[in-house]
N, C-alpha and C positions, 0 to 999 in steps of 0.2 A: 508298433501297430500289430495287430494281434492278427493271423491266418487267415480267423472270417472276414476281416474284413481284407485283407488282401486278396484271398481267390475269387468274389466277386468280383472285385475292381482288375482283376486281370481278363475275366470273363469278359467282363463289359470291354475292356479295352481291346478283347480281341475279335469282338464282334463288330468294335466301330471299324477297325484295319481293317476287315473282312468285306464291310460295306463299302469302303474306303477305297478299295484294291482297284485300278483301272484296268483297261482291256489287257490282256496279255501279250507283251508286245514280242514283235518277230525280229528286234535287232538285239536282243540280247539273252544270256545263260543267265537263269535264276538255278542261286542255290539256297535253300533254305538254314538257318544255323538257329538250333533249339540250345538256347540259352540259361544259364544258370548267373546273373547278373544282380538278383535278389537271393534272399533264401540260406537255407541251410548249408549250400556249398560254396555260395558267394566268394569265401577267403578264397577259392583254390579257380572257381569257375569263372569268376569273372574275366580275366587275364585270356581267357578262351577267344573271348572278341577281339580282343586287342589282335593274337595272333589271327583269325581268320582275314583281319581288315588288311593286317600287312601282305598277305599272301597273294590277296584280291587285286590290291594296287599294284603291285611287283607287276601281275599277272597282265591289268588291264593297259599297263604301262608302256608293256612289248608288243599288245596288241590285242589282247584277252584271248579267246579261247575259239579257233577255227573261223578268226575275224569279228567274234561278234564280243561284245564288253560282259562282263560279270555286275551281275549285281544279287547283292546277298539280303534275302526277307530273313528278318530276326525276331524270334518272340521268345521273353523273357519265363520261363517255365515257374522261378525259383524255384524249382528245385522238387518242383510238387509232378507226380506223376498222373494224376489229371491232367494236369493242364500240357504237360510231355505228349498225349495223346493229342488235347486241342490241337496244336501247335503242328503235328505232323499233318493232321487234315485239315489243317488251313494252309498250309505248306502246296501240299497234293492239289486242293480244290481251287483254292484261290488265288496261289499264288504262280502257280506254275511251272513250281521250283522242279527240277531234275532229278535231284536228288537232296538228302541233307544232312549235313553234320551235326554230331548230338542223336539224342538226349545224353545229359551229362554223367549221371550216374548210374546205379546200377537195377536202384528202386525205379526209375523213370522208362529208362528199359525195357522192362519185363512186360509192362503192361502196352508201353508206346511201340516194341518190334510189329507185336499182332496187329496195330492199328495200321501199321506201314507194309505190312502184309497184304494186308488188306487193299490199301491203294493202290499197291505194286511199285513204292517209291524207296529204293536205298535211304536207309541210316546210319551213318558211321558213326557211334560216340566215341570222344578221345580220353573216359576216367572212366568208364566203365567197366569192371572184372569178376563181379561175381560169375562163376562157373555155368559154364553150359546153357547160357542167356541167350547165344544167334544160334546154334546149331537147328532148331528146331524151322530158323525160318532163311527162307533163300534170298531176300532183298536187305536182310541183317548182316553188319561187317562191324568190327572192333578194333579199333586203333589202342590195344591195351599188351600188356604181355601177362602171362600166367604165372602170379603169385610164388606158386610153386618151383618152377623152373627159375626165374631169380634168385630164389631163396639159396638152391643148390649152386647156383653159381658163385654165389657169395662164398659159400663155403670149400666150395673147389680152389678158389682162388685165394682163402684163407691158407689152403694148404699145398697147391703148388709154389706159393711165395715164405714155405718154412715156418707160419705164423701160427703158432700153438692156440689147438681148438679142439682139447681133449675134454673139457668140461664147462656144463652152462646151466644156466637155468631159464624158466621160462616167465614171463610173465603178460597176464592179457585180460582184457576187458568183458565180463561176462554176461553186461548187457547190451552187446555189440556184436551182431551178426558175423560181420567180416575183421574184429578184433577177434572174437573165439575160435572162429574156423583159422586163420592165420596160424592161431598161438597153436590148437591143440589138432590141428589137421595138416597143418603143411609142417609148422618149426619142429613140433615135436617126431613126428615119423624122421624127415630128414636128418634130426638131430642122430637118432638111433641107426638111422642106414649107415649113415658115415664115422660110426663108433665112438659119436661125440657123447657121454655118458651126463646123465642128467643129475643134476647135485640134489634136488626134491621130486616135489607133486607140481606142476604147474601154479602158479600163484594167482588165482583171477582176483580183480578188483574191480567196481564199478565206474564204468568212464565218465560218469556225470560226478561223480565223487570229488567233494573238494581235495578231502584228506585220504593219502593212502599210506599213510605210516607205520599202520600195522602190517601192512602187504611186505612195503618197505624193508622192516624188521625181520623177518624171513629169511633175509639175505646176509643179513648180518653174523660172520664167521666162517663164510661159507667159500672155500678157495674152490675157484672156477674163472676161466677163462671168457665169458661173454655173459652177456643177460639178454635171451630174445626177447625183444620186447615187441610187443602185437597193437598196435593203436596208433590212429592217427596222430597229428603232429601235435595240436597242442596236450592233448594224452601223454604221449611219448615227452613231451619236456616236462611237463606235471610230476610224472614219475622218475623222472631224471633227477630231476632238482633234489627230490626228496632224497633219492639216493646219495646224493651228496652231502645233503646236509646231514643223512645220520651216518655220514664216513663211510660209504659204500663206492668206493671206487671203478670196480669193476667198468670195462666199458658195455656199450650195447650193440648188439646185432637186431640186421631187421632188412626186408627187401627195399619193398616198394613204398612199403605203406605209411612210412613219415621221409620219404627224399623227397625233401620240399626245401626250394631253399629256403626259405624262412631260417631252416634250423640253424644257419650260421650265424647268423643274430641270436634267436632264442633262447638253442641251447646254448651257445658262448665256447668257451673253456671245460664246463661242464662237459661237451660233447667229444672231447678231446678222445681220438682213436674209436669212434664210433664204425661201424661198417654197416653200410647196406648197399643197395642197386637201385640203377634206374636206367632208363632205356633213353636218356636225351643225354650224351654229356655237351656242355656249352662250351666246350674247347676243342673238339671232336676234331675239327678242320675249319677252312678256311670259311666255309658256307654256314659252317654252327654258330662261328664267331661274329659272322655279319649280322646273320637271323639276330642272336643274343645283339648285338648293337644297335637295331633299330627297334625290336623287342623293348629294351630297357629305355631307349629314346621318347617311344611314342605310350610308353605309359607313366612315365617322366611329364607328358606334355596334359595327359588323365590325370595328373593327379595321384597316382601310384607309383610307391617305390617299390621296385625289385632288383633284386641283385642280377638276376636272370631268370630266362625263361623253368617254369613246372615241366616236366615229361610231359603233361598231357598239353600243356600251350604248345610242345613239338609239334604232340599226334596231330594238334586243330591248324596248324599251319600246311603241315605235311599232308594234310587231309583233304586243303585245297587244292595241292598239287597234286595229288594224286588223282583226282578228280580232273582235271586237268586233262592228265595224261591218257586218263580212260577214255576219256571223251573225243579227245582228239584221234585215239587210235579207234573209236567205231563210227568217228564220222559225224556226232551229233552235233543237229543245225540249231536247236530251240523251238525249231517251228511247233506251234501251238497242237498243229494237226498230227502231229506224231509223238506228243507227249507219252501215250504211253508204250509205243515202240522203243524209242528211245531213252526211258527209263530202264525197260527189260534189257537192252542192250547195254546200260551202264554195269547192271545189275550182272549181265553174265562178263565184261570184260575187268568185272574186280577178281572172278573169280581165278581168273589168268592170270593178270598181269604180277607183273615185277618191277616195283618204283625204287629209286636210290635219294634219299630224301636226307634232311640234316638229321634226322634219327639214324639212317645208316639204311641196308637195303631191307626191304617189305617186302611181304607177299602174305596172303590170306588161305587160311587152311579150307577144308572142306566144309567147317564146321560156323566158316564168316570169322572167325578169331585170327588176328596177325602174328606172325613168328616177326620178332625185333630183335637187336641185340640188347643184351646187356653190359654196363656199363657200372661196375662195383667200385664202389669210393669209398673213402676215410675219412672221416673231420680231423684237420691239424693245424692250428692254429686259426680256429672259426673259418677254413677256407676247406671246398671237396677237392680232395687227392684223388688222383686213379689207381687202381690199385692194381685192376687187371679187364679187360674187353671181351667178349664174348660175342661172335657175331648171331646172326640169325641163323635159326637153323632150317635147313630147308620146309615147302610145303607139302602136306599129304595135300592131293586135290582128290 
């Protein structure tokens, strides 16, 4: 089905909800969750629901949240930042939500913060990282870590564990906003800070690109210890494959931007000694491992296979609880008549607080961005290793 006709027919469907919506009721917490369950993020955002729903029942299970039950208004954005916008002021007007988790991305974002600004209603998205997207606005918070700073810790840990990373090269997608910035803004400077010496020029290729063989071939003779590679996950195995197949050995480095588990399927054997980071490990503790078991259970009963939970199905889990926790600590009833006291109030007790969640311990900088730990893996034998932990680093408030 083709956009035009999907962004009507979301319109339309979010105006019949809107007409739809009954009185706003004073026995329970509405949280709003802007959804990526269609669309161009679908492979990575759908699983977002999954984790909010398990969070919600955990929650409404004990008792829900200062006596009164959770319940979560969801509207499905795919992925579109129109409709990111819709979705927050139907959130605000209609539905009564508190606050809300999402929008997903980073395009959706940009434009959805100022509309929540606007309302005076918190948005947390939990994949969202392009740079300097909440600072500008005070009801904006990020459940993401910065690109940059994983990057480095990858390679710290490369080298307090003796593991030779004296030479790399780069490769990245050049019509790909956050594959470019990666490749020649974060990998490359870092690369040069920590005296890691670059065997070329950067290699870009295009990420819609079936064939990259020629990029490929570049690499070919070239003794060096890592290939950063800058691109999403089916990207990154696209260009993996091809490495292999014209006898390019070498492994890959990279943060954030393809630890998906997917890649222990995808990339296979191929992936063998790959390094990157991610801010969720699924074996973390006792709490990680449960989350990952019913995680995997209840999107087993969806219809979805997953090995385990994405980082950001962490943040959207961890997002409910966090939420939670702020709410409980300022007191908020739901009542209809203090919606927007009690928003403002969510809104200044994110700026405090301190959660310890199966991501490990949060807290939000001045700027609405969260300090998380990092958590840097290996592929070895299609399974993630740990390589080395990274906790959070404290907040500037």
């Amino acid at each position: 089905m083709s956009m035009k006709k999907i962004l009507p027919a979301a319109a339309f469907a979010a105006a019949g909800a809107a007409a739809a919506t009954p009185a706003l009721a004073q026995n329970e917490i509405v949280i709003g969750a802007s959804l990526g369950r269609t669309g161009i993020y679908s492979t990575i955002a759908k699983t977002t629901e999954v984790s909010i729903d398990i969070a919600v029942a955990e929650i409404n299970a004990a008792g829900g949240i200062n006596g009164k039950k959770v319940r979560v208004a969801k509207f499905d954005t795919a992925g579109d930042p129109k409709q990111a916008v819709v979705a927050v002021r139907k959130f605000a007007r209609d539905d009564g939500a508190l606050a809300v988790i999402g929008p997903f991305s980073s395009s959706e974002a940009r434009v959805a913060f100022a509309a929540g600004e606007r309302a005076k209603i918190v948005q947390i998205p939990n994949a969202s990282s392009a740079p300097k997207l909440a600072d500008k606005f005070s009801y904006a918070f990020r459940m993401t870590e910065n690109e940059g700073l994983q990057f480095q810790r990858v390679i710290s840990t490369l080298k307090n564990r003796g593991m030779s990373i004296k030479s790399a090269a780069i490769m990245h997608g050049t019509d790909d906003v956050v594959s470019k910035a990666v490749g020649l803004f974060i990998m490359k400077p870092i690369f040069a800070k920590n005296g890691v010496k670059l065997a070329k020029a950067p290699i870009g290729f295009e990420t819609k690109a079936v064939d990259v063989s020629a990029q490929v071939t570049q690499l070919k003779g070239q003794k060096i210890d890592y290939v950063g590679l800058a691109g999403i996950t089916p990207v990154a195995v696209r260009v993996l494959k091809e490495m292999r197949r014209q006898g390019v050995m070498t492994p890959i480095i990279g943060a954030q931007i393809w630890a998906d588990p997917e890649i222990t399927r995808q990339m296979g054997k191929d992936g063998e000694g790959a390094v990157f980071s991610a801010w969720f490990w699924y074996k973390k503790d006792e709490r990680s491992r449960e989350f990952t078991r019913k995680f995997v259970a209840e999107n087993k009963k969806r219809g979805v296979d997953k090995p385990f939970p994405h980082h950001v199905d962490a943040s959207a889990y961890d997002a409910v609880y966090l939420l939670k926790q702020v709410m409980e600590e300022q007191k908020v009833t739901g009542d209809p008549k203090k919606l927007a006291e009690e928003r403002t109030r969510i809104r200044d007790g994110l700026h405090t607080v301190v959660y310890n969640g199966v991501i490990g311990q949060i807290c939000f900088e001045k700027t609405g961005d969260a300090q998380l730990p990092g958590y840097v893996m290996t592929l070895k034998n299609s399974e993630w290793v740990l390589l080395g932990e990274h906790k959070s680093l404290p907040c500037k408030k």
